[in-house]
Steps between C-alpha positions, in 0.01 A plus 500: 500500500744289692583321247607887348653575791738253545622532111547856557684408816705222307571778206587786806747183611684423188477854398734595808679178408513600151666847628728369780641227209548843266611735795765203604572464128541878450718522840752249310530598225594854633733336719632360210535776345634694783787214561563519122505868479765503826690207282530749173559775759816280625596411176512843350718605808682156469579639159578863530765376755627276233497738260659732741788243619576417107518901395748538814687182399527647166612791599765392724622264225516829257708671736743176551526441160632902434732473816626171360576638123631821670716241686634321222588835284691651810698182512546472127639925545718357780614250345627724218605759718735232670672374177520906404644577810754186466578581134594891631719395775710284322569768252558730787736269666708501176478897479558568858773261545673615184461894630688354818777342329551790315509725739802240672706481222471880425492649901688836368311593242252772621345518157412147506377522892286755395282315215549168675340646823202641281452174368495350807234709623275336229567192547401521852189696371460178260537247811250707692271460214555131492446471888134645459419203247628244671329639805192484293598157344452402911848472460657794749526389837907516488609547840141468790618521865251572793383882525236683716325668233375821705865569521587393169227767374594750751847506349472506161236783432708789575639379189195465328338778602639821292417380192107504580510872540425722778125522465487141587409404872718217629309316772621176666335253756796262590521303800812302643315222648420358126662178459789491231463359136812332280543769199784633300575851598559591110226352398276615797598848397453463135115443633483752729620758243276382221232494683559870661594600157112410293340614845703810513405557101134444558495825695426784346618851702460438917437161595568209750701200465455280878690206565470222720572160607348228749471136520177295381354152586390379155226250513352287275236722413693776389679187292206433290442885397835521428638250317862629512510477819602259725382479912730563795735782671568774274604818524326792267645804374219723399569804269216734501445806272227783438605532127197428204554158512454250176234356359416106471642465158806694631496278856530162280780590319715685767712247540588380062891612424488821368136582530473889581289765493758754522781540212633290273775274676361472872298190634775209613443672873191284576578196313819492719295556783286202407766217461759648763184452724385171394877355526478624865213303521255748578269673316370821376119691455376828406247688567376818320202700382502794245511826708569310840861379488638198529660235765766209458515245731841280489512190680836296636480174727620574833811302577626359832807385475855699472738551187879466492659776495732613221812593483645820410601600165898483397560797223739413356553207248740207601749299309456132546670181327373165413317352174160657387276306292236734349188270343389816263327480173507803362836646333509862616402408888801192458702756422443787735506212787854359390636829496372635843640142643822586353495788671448364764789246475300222451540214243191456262344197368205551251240264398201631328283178509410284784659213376805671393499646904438120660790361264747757588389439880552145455845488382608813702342580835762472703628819344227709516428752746114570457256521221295773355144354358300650306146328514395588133729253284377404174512055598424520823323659804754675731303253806595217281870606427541561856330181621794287314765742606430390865477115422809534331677728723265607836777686648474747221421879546223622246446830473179579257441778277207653352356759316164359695487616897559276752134307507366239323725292327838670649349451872447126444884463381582726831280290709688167320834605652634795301741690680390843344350688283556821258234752333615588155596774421817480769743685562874392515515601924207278525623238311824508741285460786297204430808316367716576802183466751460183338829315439582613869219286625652252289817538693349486821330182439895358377 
């Protein structure tokens, strides 16, 4: 009975033995399980957020890769609408300064005067055209000086204003303590009134047009959801309106050369906009939702420093004397040129290569007065034509002419040491002026 006892006790023993051993067994492998069940847990997160970070990187590399083909077709339209805009004014030059002439050798003849003047009228109808491409060609910033915008705006929409209709609400927010921006005042109002204009026509019966400007602190932040824009001082003009606004299709293509929703013929406004802006340095957003209006934000760096002062206007043209040399390859601007130097009592010199123009420099710059460049010459660059004309004679006084505005390649001659420069199409008073503003420096240097 003992002997029963103690096996039952011995069984009892390593049966609880038997069932710790499986209890501790079972306890592992449940922690086990539990540990790998939090592992699968992590990695499941782990890889949503992968998942998640990849979609978003995608997404964000969708978006660059429209702005950057969006990017390269509005430089590819700029870039034609700069050698449009060049090819125009060079005609224009030829029929504006041939209108002029006429209308010198004929002053009595009121029959003349009177087409002549008409024709005139186009032309500068023509040049106006040609501005608003090279302003979209970021080519337009002719004359910038230091404004206060608030005042500029404050100024100019009384202008602006009548031809939105008197159902449209005017408001304006403009403070004087906004720091000033460097801007052309042409160009500046070309903006202003294209903007008004598509906010003005987005209004259908009573509406509300407010504008306002005010200076923002760009950060970096603001950087990276905006890739056209850059961080610092700037001052925004916002142009608000309660009209139906556009829709995203409509938004992405606001700013294409003659895209319109309105009649056949409208459209440059915007595109103008866009490059006049972007040549200021600045940039430009909008805003708008179907039924809810829309808002345009323009922003210009704040400047610090001053701008010389100009001086005033003289009216009337003013005979001069000296040697020209006119560097000019095409025939019908050559000859408009020579004649309005003639005019002028000026001797002309004409070379029509670079070459040609360093050769007659070579063997004859001690007659000649000052040169008139023209920077697209079928051998050379007008940088590299001028380049030799100051190792071979630095005292020389270049003036350069373009059908292009004054930036890009015309502001690197300028910045070389050019003594001036002149927009084509010119007329024969402001010809006068430059040569006389010019050759007069030359004499007070003597």
């Amino acid at each position: 009975m003992a002997e029963e006892i103690l096996s039952l006790e011995e069984k009892c023993a390593a049966l609880k033995r038997m069932l710790r051993e499986s209890k501790e067994e079972t306890d592992y492998y449940k922690r086990i399980a539990e540990e790998t069940g939090k592992r699968r847990v992590r990695d499941i997160h782990e890889l949503s957020r992968l998942i998640s970070v990849q979609k978003t990187a995608q997404e964000e590399r969708a978006k660059l890769e429209v702005k950057l083909r969006d990017a390269k077709k509005m430089e590819a339209i700029a870039t034609l609408a700069g050698g449009i805009a060049h090819e125009f004014n060079n005609a224009l030059f030829t029929l504006f300064g041939s209108i002029e002439l006429m209308q010198m050798d004929l002053p009595d003849q009121d029959i003349v005067k009177k087409y002549t003047e008409t024709m005139k009228k186009s032309t500068h109808r023509m040049a106006n055209l040609t501005d608003k491409l090279l302003a979209y060609a970021q080519g337009g910033k002719y004359q910038a000086k230091i404004i206060p915008l608030s005042d500029y705006v404050e100024e100019t929409l009384p202008f602006l204003t009548p031809m939105m209709g008197q159902s449209i609400r005017i408001e304006t927010d403009l403070p004087r303590h906004i720091p000033n921006i460097m801007a052309d005042l042409t160009q500046m109002q070309l903006v202003l009134s294209a903007v008004l204009t598509n906010a003005s026509e987005a209004i259908e019966g009573e509406g509300r047009i407010r504008v306002s400007v005010k200076e923002d602190n760009i950060d970096e932040h603001y950087v990276k959801e905006n890739p056209d824009a850059r961080a610092g001082r700037f001052v925004c003009l916002k142009v608000e309106d309660d009209g139906k606004g556009m829709d995203i299709e409509t938004q992405q293509r606001i700013f294409e050369p003659f895209f319109t929703t309105k009649f056949q013929g409208r459209g440059l406004g915007m595109a103008a906009v866009y490059g006049i802006i972007r040549n200021h340095d600045g940039w430009i957003t909008v805003d708008s939702r179907l039924g809810k209006g829309t808002t345009v934000r323009i922003y210009i760096p704040v400047v610090q420093h001053q701008s010389r002062k100009s001086g005033s206007p003289i009216s009337e043209a003013l005979a001069g004397r000296g040697t020209i040399l006119v560097i000019e390859d095409e025939e019908s601007v050559m000859d408009v040129a020579r004649q309005m130097l003639q005019k002028l009592g000026y001797h002309v010199l004409e070379s029509t290569t670079g070459r040609e123009a360093i050769n007659v420099i070579e063997s004859s710059a001690s007659d000649i007065s000052a040169v008139l460049l023209d920077i697209g010459l079928p051998d050379m660059e007008g940088s590299n034509v001028f380049s030799i004309i100051t190792k071979v004679h630095p005292e020389m006084k270049v003036i350069v002419c373009s059908g292009y505005s004054i930036e890009g390649p015309v502001q690197k001659i300028l910045d070389a040491g050019a003594h001036g420069f002149l927009q084509k199409p010119f007329s024969f008073t402001t010809l006068s002026e430059k040569l006389k503003e010019v050759l007069e420096d030359k004499q007070a240097f003597n």
